[in-house]
N, C-alpha and C positions, 0 to 999 in steps of 0.2 A: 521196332525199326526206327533210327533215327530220322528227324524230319530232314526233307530237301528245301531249300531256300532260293530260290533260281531268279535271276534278274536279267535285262536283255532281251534282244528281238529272239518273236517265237518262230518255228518253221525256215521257210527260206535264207538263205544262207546274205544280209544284205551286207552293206562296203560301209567301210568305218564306224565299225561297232564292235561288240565284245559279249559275250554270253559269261554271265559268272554262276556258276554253281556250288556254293556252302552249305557242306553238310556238320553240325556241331558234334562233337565226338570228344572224348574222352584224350584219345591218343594224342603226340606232339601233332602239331602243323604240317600238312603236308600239300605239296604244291603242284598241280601236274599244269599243264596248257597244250592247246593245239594252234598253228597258228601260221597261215601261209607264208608271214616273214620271219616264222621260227630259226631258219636257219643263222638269218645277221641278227636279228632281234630278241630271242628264247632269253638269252642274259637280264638282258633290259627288262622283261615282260617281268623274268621272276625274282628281282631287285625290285620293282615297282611296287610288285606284287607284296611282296615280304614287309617294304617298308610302309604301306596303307597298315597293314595286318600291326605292324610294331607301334604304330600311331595309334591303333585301336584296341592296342592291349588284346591284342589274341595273338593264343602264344597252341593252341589246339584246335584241331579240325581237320576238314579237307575241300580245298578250295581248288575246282577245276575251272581252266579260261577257255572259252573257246573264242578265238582271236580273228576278225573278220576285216583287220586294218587298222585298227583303232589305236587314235593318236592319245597320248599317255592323259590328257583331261575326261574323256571319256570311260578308259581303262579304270582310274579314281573313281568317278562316280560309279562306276559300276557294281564296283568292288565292295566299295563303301556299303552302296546302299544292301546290296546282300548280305552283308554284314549285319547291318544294322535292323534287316526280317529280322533276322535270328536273336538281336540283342538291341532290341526298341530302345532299352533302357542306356543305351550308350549317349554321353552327350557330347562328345570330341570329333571336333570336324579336320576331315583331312581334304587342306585347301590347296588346290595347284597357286603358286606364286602369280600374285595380280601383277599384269605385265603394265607397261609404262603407257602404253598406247589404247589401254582398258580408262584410262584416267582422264579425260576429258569430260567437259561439263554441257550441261544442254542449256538453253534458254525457252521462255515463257510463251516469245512470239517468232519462233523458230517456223519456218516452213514444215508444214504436214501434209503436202500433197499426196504423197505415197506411203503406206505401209505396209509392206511385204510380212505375209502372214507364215512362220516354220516351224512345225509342230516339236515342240519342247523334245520330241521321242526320238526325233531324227535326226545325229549326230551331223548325218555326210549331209545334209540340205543348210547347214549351218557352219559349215566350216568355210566358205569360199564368200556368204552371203552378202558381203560387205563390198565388195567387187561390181553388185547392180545397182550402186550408188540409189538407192530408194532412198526418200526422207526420213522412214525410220524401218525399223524392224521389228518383229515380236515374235517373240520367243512363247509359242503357248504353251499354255496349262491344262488348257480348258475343252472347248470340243473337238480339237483335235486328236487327245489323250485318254482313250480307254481306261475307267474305272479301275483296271486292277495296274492301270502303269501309272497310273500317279504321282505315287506316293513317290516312287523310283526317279521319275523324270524329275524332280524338285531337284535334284544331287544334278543333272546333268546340266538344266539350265542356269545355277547355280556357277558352276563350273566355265561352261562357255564363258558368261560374264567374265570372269576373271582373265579368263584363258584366249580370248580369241577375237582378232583385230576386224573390226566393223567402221574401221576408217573413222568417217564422221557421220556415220550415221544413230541417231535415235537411235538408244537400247530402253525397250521396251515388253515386257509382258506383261501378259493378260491372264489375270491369274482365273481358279475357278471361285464359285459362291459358294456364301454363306463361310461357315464355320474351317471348311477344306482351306477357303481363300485366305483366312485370314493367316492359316498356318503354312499357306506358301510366301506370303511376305516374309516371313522369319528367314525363308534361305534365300532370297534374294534384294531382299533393302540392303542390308551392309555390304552387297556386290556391286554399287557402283551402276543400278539401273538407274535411268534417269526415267521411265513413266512407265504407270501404271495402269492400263485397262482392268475397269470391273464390268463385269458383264450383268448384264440383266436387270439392271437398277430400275427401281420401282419406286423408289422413296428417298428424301434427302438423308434420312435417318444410317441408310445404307454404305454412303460418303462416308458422313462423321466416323462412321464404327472403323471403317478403311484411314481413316486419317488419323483418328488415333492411336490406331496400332500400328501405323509407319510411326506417329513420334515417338511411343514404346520403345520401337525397336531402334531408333534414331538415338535414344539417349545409352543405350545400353552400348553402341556400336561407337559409339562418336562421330555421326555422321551429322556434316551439317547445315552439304548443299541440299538444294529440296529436290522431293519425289513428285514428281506434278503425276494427275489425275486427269485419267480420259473415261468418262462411265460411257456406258452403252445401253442404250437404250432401244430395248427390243420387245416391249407388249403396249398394248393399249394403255393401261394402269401408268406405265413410264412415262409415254408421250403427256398425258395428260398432267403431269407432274414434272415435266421436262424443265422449267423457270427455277424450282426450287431447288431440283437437283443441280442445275446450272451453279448456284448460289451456295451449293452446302459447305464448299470449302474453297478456303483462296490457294489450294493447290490446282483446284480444275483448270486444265489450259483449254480442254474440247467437248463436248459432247460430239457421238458418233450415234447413226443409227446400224440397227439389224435388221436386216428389211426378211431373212427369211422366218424367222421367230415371232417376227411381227404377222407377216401376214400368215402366219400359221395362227398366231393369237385370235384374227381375225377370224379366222376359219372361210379365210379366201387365198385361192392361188395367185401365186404376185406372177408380173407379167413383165416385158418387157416396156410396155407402154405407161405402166406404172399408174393408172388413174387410182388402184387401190393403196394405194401410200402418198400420194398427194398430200393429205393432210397431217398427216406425219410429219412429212418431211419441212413441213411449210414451218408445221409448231417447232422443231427441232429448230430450225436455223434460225426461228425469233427469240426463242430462249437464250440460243446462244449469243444471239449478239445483242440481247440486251443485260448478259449478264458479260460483256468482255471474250467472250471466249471464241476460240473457231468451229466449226461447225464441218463435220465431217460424215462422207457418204460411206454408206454399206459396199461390200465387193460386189465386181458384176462379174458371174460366173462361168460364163464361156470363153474360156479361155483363147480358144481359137477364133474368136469372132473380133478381131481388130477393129473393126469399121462399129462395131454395134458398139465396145468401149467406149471410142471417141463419140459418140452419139453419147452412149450415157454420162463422159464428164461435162460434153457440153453441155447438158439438161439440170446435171448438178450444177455446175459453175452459173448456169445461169437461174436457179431457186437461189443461189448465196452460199453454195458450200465450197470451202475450202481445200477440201483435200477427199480421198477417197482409198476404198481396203484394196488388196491388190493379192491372189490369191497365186503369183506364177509370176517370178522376173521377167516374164517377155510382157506383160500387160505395164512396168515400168515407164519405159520411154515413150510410147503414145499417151499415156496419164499425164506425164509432164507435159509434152507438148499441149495437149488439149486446154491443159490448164492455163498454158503459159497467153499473157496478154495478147491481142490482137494489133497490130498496128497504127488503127485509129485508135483505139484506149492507149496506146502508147502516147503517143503524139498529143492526144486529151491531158493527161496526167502532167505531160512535160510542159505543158503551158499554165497549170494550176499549181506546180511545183514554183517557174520562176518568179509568176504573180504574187505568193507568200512572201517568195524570196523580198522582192521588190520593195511588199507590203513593210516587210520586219526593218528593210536598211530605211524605211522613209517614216518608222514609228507609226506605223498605221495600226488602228485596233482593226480594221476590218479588211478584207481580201475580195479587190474587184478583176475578175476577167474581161476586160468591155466594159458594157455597161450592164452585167452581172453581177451582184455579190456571191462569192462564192464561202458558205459554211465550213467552220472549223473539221467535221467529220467527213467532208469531202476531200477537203486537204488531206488528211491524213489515208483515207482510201486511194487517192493520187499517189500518195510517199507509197505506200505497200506496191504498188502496179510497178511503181520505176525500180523499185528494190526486185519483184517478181519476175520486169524486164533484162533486169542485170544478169539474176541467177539461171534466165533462160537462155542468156548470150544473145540477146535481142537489144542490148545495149550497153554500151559501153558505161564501166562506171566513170569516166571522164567526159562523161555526154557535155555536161555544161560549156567544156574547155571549147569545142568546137564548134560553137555558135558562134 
């Protein structure tokens, strides 16, 4: 009996996705589909179809769709990668055309408040994603993706990239470890990701291996804006090493922590009160700012618990972190807010902003408030607050004029 090769969601029937079925056989090519917009779409499906199959030099078999909405980026990877069970040894990518609005660049000191986390598997949780205006998004790899879908989902998230308008938010995913991770770089550095989460970092050593095999794949691709670096750090072993990892490569923009891996490392149950990752978190957000970087919180997991969110950004915001995981678009817009300045740090920042000012038209090396000196590193914590002001609508960027 010849082998089946099956890709796509198992069991229940979900929305925007595609089942592909290839079985290798002797006989020409033959193509069947099922598919509730078979009636206006059946053409398209089995054009689409034919022309992945003509890109990959198979010319025999039988390839059955079972068709669940799936808009023609998904239909490709799908295909693709059922293909490619059956014929590992293929190395011809069939890429949906990188659309214009895929092409925008990130920057180093970019706002990371929000990262909306959408498992690499789930086509329909990613096609609208860009719409909850989050500061970035991640495309995972990693534990949201059952072992046997892996391999599969690398061709979808792959795809999105190229295929699917995320406005301006951070494209980012999070790939898995070790050896798996370094071979999902290969299908998504030449797609125009702009960062990368590693999970589980334990060592500076772990960076370097990740940064080299971006510039590998950088030179091969001709790619030649950069892939910045978010590790994560979620055991004891990590935290304690948290400075050097900070340090392994001048692509890290963040370190993040994992607060449920951690206190499972521990072998204590984490709590809402958090007294068992205090210290954690405390190493985590001196590492990061004493190597430049931002410092960003674990997700908090009750989704329904608005009031207990805005308690835990405050709690972060106020240890020094920057931003935090966000596990469901409605946990979005209170994150922002919680995060966004206060009114007296508004009004604090706008008076060490014009005192610089002041300072620089009157050639001064130093910056007095009163009869304060005020520190280079404050100034520049002041400029972040009134730029954080701006982007929360809590102030006008012609604040100055109206003095």
């Amino acid at each position: 009996m010849a082998p089946v090769y099956t890709v796509g969601p198992k069991g229940v029937k979900p929305r925007s996705d595609v089942r592909v079925i290839y079985t290798p056989q002797s006989s020409p090519l033959s193509i069947k589909h099922q598919s509730k917009v078979g009636v206006l779409f059946g053409n398209s499906i089995n054009e689409l179809t034919q022309s992945v199959c003509n890109k990959l030099g198979i010319t025999s078999g039988k390839l059955e769709i079972e068709d669940f909405g799936a808009v023609p980026f998904v239909m490709m990877a799908r295909i693709e990668a059922a293909i490619k069970k059956a014929h590992p040894d293929l190395s011809v990518e069939v890429l949906p055309e990188m659309k214009e609005f895929c092409q925008y660049s990130s920057s180093r000191d970019r706002f990371r408040r929000s990262r909306l986390y959408l498992p690499g598997n789930q086509p329909k949780l990613m096609l609208n994603a860009g719409i909850h205006q989050s500061d970035g998004l991640i495309l995972d790899l990693e534990d949201s993706v059952g072992p046997s879908e892996k391999d599969e989902t690398r061709y979808l998230v792959r795809n999105a990239l190229r295929a699917l308008n995320f406005f301006s938010t951070e494209r980012m995913v999070r790939i898995n470890q070790g050896e798996m991770g370094l071979k999902d770089l290969e299908f998504i550095v030449p797609h125009n990701v702009h960062l990368i989460l590693v999970p589980k970092v334990e060592s500076a050593e772990q960076i370097r291996i990740v940064d080299e095999k971006i510039a590998e794949i950088n030179q091969v691709c001709g790619r030649s804006d950069p892939v910045f670096l978010m590790p994560i750090l979620e055991s004891g072993r990590g935290i304690l090493k948290a400075l050097e990892i900070a340090e392994a490569s001048p692509n890290n923009v963040a370190l993040a922590i994992g607060l449920e891996d951690y206190t499972a490392d521990l072998g204590v149950p984490r709590t809402d009160e958090g007294k068992e990752s205090f210290f954690a978190r405390g190493m985590l957000v001196n590492a990061a700012r004493a190597a430049g970087l931002q410092a960003i919180d674990t997700v908090y997991s009750d989704v329904g618990n608005e009031e207990g969110l805005r308690a835990s950004v405050l709690e972060a915001k106020a240890l020094g972190f920057d931003g935090k995981g966000c596990i469901h678009p409605r946990q979005i817009k209170p994150l922002h807010e919680a995060f966004a300045p206060t009114a007296a740090e508004i009004d604090k920042a706008k008076e060490i902003e014009l005192a610089f000012n002041k300072a620089q038209e009157q050639g001064l090396g130093v910056v007095a408030l009163g009869n304060k000196m005020i520190d280079l590193p404050v100034v520049k914590r002041a400029q972040q607050t009134i730029v954080l002001a701006i982007a929360s609508n809590l102030l006008s960027e012609n604040w100055k004029e109206n003095l």
